[in-house]
ZATORBA-175513 format. One record per atom (N, C-alpha, C, O, CB): residue in one letter; x, y, z. Coordinates in steps of 0.1 Angstrom, whole numbers, padded with zeros to 4 digits, always signed. Glycine has a CB too. Example, Ala and Ser with C-alpha at 12.3 -4.5 7.8 and 13.67 -1.06 7.14 Angstrom:
BEGIN
a+0132-0057+0078 a+0123-0045+0078 a+0132-0033+0078 a+0142-0033+0085 a+0113-0045+0090 s+0128-0022+0071 s+0137-0011+0071 s+0129+0000+0079 s+0134+0011+0080 s+0141-0006+0057 
! end
This chain:
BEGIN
x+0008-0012+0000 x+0000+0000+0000 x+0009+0013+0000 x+0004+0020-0009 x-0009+0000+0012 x+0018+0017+0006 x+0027+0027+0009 x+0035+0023-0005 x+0035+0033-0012 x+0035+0026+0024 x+0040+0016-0009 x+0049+0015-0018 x+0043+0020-0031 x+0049+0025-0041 x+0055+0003-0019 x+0029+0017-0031 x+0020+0020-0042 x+0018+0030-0043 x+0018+0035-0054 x+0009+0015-0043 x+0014+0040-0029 x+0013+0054-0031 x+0026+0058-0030 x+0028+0061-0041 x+0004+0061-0023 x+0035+0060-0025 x+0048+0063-0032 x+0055+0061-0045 x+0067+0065-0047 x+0056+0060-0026 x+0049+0055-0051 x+0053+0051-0070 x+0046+0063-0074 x+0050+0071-0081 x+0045+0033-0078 x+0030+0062-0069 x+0018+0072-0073 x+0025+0081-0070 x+0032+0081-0081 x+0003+0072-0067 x+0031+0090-0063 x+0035+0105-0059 x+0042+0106-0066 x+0044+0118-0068 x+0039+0110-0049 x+0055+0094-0076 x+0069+0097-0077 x+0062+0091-0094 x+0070+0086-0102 x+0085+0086-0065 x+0048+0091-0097 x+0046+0093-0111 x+0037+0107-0114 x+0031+0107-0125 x+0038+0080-0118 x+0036+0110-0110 x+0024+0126-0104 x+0036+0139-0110 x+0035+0149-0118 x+0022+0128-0078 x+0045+0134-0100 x+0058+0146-0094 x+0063+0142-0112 x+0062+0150-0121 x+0072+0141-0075 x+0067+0134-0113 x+0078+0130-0130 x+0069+0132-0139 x+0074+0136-0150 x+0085+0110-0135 x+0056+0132-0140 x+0046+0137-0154 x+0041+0146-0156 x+0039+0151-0167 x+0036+0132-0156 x+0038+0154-0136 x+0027+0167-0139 x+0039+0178-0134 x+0033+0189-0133 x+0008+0168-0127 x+0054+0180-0131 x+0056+0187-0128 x+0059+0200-0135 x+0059+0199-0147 x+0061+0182-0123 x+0061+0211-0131 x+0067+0220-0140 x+0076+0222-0149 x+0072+0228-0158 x+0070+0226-0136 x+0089+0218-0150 x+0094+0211-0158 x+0092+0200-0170 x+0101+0198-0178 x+0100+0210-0153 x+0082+0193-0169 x+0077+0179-0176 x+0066+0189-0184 x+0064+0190-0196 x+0069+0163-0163 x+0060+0198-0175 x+0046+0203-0186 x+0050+0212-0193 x+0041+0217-0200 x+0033+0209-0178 x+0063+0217-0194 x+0069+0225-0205 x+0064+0221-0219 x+0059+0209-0218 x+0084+0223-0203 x+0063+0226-0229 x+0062+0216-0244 x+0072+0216-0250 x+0071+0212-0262 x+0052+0219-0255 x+0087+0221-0245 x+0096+0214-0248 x+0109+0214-0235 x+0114+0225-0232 x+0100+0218-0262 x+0111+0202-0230 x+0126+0198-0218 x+0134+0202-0226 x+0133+0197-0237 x+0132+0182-0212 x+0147+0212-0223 x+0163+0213-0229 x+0172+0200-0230 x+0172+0192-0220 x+0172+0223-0219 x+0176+0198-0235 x+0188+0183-0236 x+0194+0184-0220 x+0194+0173-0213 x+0205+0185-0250 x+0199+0198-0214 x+0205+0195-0201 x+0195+0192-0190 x+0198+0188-0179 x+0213+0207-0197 x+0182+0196-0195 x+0169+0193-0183 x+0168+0178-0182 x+0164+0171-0172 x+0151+0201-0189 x+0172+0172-0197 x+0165+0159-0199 x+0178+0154-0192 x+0177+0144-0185 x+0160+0154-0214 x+0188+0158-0192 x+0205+0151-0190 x+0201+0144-0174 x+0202+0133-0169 x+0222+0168-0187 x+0194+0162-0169 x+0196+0158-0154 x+0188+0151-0144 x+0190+0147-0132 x+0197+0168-0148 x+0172+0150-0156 x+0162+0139-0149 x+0166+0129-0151 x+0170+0124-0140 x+0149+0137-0153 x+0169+0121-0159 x+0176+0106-0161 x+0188+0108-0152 x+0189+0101-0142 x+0181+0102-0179 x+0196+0116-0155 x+0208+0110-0142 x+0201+0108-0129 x+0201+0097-0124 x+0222+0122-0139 x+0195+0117-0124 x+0185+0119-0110 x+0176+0105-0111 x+0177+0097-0102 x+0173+0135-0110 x+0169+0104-0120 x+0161+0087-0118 x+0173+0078-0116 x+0171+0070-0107 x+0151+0081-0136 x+0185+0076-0121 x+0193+0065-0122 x+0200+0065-0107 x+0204+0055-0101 x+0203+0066-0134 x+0200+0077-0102 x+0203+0080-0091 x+0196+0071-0080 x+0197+0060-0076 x+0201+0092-0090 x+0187+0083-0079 x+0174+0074-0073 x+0172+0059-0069 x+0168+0055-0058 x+0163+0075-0081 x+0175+0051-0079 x+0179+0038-0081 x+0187+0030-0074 x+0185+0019-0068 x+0183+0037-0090 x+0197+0036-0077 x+0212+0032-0072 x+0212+0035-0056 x+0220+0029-0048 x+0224+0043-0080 x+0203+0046-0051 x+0204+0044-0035 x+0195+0036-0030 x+0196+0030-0019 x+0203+0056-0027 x+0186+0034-0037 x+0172+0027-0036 x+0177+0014-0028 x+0176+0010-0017 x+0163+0024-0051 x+0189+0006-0046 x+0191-0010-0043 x+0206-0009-0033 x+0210-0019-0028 x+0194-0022-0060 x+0212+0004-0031 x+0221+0004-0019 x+0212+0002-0004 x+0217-0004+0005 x+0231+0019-0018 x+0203+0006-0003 x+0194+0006+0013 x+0194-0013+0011 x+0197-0021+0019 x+0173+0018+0014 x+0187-0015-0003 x+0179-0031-0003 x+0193-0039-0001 x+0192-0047+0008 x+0169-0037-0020 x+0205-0038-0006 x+0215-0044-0004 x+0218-0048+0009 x+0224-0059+0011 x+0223-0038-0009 x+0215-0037+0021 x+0216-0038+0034 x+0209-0047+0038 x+0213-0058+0042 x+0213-0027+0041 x+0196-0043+0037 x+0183-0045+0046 x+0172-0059+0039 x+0163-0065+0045 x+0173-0028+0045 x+0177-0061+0029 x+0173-0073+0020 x+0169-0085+0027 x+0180-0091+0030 x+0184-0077+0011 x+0159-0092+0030 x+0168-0105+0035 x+0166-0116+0025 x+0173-0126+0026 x+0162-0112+0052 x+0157-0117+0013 x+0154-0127+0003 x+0166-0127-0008 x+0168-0116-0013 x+0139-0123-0005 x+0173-0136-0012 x+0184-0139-0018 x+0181-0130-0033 x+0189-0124-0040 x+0185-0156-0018 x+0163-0130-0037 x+0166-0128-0050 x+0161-0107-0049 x+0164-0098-0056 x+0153-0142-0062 x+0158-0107-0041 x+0155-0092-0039 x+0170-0084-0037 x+0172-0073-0041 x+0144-0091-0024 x+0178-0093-0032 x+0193-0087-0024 x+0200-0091-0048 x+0208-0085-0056 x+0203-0106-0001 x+0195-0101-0050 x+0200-0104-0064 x+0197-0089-0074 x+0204-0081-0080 x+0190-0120-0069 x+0183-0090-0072 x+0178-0076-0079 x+0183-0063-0076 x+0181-0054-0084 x+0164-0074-0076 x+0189-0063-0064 x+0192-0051-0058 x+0206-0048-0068 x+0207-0039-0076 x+0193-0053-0041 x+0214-0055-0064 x+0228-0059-0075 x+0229-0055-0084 x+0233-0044-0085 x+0231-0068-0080 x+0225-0063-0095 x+0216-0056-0108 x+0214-0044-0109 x+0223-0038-0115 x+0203-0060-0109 x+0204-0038-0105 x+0202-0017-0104 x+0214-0013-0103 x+0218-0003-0110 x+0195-0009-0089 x+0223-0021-0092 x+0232-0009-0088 x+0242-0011-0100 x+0246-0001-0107 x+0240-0011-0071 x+0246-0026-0104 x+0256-0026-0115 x+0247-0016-0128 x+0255-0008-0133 x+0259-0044-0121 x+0236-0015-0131 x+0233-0013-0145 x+0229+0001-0146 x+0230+0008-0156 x+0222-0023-0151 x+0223+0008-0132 x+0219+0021-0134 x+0233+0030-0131 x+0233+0042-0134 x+0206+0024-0124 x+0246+0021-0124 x+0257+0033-0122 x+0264+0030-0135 x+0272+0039-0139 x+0268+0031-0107 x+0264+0018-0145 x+0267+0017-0160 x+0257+0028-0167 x+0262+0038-0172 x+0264+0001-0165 x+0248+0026-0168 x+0238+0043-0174 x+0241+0054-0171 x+0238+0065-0178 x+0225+0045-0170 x+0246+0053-0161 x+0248+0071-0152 x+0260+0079-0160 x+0261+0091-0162 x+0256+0068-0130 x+0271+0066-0165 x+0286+0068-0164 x+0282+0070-0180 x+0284+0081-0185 x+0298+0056-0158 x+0277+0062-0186 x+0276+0065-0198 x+0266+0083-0201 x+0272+0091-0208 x+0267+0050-0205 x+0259+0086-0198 x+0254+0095-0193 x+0262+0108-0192 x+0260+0119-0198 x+0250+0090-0182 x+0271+0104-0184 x+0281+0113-0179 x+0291+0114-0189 x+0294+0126-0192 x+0288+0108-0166 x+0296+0107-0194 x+0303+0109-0205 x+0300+0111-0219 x+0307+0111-0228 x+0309+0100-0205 x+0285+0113-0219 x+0281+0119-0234 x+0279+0134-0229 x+0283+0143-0236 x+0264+0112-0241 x+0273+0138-0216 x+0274+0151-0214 x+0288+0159-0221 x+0289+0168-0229 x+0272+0153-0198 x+0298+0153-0213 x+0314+0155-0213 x+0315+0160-0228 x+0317+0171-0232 x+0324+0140-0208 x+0313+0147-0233 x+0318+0151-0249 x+0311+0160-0254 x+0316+0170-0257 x+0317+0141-0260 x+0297+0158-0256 x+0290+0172-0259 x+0292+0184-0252 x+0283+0193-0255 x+0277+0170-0258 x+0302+0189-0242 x+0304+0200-0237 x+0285+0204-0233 x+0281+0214-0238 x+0313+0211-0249 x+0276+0196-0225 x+0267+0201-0220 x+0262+0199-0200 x+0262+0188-0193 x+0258+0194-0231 x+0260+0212-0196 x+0261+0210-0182 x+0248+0206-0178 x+0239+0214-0180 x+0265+0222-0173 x+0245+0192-0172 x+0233+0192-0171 x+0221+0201-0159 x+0227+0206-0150 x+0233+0179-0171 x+0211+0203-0159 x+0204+0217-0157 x+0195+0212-0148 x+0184+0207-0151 x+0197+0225-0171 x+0200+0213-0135 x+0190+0212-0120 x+0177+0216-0123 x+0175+0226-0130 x+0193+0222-0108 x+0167+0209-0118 x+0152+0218-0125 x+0143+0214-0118 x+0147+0204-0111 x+0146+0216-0140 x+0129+0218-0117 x+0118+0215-0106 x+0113+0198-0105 x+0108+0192-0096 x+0105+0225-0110 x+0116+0194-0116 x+0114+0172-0117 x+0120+0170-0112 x+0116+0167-0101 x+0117+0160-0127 x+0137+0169-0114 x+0151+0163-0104 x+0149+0170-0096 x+0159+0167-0089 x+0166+0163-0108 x+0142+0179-0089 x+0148+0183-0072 x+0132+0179-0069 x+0131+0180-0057 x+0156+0205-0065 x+0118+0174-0074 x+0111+0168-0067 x+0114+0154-0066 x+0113+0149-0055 x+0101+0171-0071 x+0116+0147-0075 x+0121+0133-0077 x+0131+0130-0061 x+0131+0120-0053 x+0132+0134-0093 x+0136+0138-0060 x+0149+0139-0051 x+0143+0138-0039 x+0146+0129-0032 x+0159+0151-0051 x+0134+0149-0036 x+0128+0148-0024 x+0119+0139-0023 x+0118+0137-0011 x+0123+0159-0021 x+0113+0133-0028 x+0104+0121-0027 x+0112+0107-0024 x+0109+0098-0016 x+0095+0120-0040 x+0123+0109-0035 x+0130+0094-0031 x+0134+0098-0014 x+0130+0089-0006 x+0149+0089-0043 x+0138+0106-0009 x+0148+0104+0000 x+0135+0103+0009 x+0140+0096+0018 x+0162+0115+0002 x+0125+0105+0013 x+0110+0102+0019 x+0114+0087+0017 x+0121+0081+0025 x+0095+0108+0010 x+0110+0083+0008 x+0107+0069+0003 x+0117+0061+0011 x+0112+0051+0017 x+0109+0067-0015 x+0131+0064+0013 x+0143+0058+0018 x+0139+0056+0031 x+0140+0046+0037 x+0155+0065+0017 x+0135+0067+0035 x+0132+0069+0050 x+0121+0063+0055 x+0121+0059+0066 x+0130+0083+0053 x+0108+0062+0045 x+0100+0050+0049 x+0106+0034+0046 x+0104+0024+0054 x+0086+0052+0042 x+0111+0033+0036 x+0117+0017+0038 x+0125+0014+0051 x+0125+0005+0059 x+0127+0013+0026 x+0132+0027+0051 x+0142+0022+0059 x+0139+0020+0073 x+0149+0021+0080 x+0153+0030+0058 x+0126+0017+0080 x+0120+0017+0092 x+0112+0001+0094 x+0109-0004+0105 x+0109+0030+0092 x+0111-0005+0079 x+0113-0016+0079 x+0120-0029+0077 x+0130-0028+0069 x+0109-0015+0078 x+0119-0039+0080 x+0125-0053+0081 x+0122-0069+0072 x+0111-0070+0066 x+0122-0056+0096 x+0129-0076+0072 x+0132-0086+0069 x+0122-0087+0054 x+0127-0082+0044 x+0131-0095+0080 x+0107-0094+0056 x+0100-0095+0049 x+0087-0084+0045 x+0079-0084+0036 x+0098-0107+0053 x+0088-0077+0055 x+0080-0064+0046 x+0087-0054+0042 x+0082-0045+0036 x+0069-0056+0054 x+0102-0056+0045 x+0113-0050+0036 x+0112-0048+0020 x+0112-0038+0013 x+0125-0057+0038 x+0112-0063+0017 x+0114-0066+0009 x+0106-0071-0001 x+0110-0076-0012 x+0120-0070+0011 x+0091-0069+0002 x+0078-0067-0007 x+0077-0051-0007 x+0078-0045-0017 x+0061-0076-0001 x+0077-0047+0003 x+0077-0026+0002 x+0090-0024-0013 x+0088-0021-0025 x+0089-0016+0025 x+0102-0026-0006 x+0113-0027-0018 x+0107-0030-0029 x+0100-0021-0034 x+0124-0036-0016 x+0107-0044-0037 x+0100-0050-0048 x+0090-0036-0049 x+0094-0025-0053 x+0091-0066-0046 x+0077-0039-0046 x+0068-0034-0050 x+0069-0016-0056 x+0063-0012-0066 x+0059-0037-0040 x+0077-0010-0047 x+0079+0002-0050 x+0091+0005-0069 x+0092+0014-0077 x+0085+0007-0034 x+0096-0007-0067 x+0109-0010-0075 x+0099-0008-0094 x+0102-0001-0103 x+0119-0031-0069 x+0087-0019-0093 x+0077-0021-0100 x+0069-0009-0105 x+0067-0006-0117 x+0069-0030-0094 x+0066-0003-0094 x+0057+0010-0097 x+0069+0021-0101 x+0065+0028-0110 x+0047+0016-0082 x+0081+0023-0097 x+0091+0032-0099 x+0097+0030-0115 x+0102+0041-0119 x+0101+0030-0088 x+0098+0019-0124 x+0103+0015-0130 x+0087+0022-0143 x+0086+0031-0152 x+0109-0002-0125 x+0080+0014-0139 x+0066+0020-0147 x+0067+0032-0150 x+0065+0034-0162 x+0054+0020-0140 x+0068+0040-0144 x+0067+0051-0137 x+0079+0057-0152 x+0075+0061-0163 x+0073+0051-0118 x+0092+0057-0147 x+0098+0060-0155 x+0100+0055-0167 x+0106+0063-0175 x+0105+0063-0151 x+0098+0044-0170 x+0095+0039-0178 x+0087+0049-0190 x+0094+0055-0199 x+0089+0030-0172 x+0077+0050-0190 x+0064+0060-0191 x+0070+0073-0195 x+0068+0077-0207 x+0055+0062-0176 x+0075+0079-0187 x+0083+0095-0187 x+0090+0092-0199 x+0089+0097-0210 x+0094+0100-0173 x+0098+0080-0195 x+0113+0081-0211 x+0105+0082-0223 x+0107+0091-0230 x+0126+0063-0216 x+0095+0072-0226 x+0091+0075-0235 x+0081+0081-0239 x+0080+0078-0251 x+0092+0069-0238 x+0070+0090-0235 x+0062+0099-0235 x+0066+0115-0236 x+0059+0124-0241 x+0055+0097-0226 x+0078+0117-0230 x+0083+0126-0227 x+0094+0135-0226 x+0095+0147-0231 x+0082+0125-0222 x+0106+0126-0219 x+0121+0125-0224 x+0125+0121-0238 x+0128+0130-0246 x+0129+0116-0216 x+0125+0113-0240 x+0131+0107-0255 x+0121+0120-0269 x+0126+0127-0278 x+0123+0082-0257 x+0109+0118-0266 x+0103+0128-0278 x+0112+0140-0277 x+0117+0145-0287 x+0086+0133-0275 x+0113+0143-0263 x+0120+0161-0261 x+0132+0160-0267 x+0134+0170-0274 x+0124+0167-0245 x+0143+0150-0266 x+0152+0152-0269 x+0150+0156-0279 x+0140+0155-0286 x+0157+0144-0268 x+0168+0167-0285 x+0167+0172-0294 x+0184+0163-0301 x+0185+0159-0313 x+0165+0190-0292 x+0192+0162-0291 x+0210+0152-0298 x+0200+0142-0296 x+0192+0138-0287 x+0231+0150-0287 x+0204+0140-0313 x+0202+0121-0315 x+0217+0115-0304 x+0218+0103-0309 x+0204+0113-0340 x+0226+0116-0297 x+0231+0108-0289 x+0226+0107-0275 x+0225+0097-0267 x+0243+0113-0290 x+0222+0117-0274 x+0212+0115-0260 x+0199+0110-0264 x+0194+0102-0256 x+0208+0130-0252 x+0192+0112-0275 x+0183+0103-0276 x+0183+0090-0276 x+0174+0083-0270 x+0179+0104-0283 x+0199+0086-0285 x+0197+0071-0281 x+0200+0066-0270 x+0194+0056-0266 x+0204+0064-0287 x+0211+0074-0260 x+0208+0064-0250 x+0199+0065-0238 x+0198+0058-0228 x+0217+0061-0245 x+0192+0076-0242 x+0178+0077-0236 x+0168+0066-0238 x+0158+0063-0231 x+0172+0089-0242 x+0172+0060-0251 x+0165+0050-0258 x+0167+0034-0256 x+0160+0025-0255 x+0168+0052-0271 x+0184+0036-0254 x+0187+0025-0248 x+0189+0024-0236 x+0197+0014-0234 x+0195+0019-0252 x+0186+0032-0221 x+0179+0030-0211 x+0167+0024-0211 x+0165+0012-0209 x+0178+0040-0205 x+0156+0031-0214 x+0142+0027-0219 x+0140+0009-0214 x+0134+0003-0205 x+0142+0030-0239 x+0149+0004-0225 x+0150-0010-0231 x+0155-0020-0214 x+0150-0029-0208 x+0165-0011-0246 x+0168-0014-0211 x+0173-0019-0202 x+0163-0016-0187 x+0161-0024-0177 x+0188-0013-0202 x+0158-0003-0189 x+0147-0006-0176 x+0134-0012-0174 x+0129-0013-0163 x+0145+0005-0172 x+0127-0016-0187 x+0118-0025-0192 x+0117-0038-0192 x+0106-0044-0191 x+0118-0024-0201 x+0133-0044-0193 x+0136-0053-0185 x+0139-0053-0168 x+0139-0063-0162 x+0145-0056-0192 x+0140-0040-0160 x+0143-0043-0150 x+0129-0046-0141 x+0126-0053-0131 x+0152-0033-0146 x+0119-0036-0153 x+0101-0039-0144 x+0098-0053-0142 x+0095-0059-0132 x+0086-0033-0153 x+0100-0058-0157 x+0095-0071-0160 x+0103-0081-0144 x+0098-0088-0136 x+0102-0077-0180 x+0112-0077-0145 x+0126-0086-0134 x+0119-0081-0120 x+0121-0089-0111 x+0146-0078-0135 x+0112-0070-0118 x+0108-0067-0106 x+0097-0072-0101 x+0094-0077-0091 x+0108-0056-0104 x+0089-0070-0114 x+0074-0078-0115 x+0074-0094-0107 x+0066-0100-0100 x+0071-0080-0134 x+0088-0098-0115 x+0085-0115-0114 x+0092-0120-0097 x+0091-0131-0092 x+0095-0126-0130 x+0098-0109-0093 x+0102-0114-0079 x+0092-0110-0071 x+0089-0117-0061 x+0115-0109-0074 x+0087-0098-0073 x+0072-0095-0066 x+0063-0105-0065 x+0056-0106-0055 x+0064-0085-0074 x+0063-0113-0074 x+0052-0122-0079 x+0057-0137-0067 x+0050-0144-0061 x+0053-0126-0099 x+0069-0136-0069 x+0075-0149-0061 x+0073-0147-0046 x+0067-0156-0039 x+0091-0151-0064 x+0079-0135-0042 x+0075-0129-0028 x+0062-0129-0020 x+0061-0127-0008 x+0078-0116-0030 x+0053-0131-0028 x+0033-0127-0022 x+0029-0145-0020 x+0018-0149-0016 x+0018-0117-0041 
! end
């Protein structure tokens, strides 16, 4: 229930915010939501890495952290080459403030409602942005290099729902 309405707030805040309802994101606006979602991520499956106790949830957790700090870097290094700074903005600093909520409610629980809260939120979070990349980010983009790997995130986090989905499923 909490993980559900925290997906709900953290798809609200990424779709209806000021920045998102623009009719067009700058490349550095878009730079700095995706790094900030990948972020997000990466502390998410650092708390679950702790606090995990199901082999395949602590497995999933792994995963995020290898593939979203592989996205981040790539990320980072297309900014670099394109000489573009990416551009703090009202999505990434709500995003920000909701994950670190979100941390703070997981992080109050244990073992096995750890780790259906975790999952479940992981499912709705992935949707979530999921949804944004492509409704939103990827159209805005204007460098076809950021588009693609705006594009090929997309792919790789589509697989990570599906992956979250099915440990969710194992977990209930």
């Amino acid at each position: 229930m909490f993980a559900q309405l925290g997906a709900a707030i953290a798809a609200v805040v990424l779709l209806s915010s000021p920045a998102l309802a623009e009719s067009k994101l700058t490349d550095p606006q878009i730079a700095h939501i995706a790094y900030t979602a990948g972020n997000i991520d990466i502390a998410a499956a650092k708390q679950a890495l702790t606090k995990a106790s199901n082999k395949d949830v602590k497995a999933f957790a792994e995963d995020m952290v290898r593939d979203h700090e592989a996205v981040n870097k790539q990320a980072l290094d297309l900014v670099k080459k394109l000489n573009v700074t990416p551009e703090d903005n009202d999505t990434s600093k709500a995003l920000s403030k909701q994950a670190a909520d979100k941390l703070a409610e997981l992080g109050k629980l244990k073992g096995a409602a750890f780790d259906k809260a975790y999952i479940a939120n992981e499912v709705a979070y992935h949707k979530t942005v999921d949804s944004a990349l492509e409704t939103k980010l990827i159209p805005s983009a204007s460098n076809a290099e950021l588009k693609g790997l705006l594009q090929t995130g997309l792919k790789i986090f589509q697989g990570h729902e599906q992956h979250a989905e099915h440990v969710a499923a194992e977990l209930k």
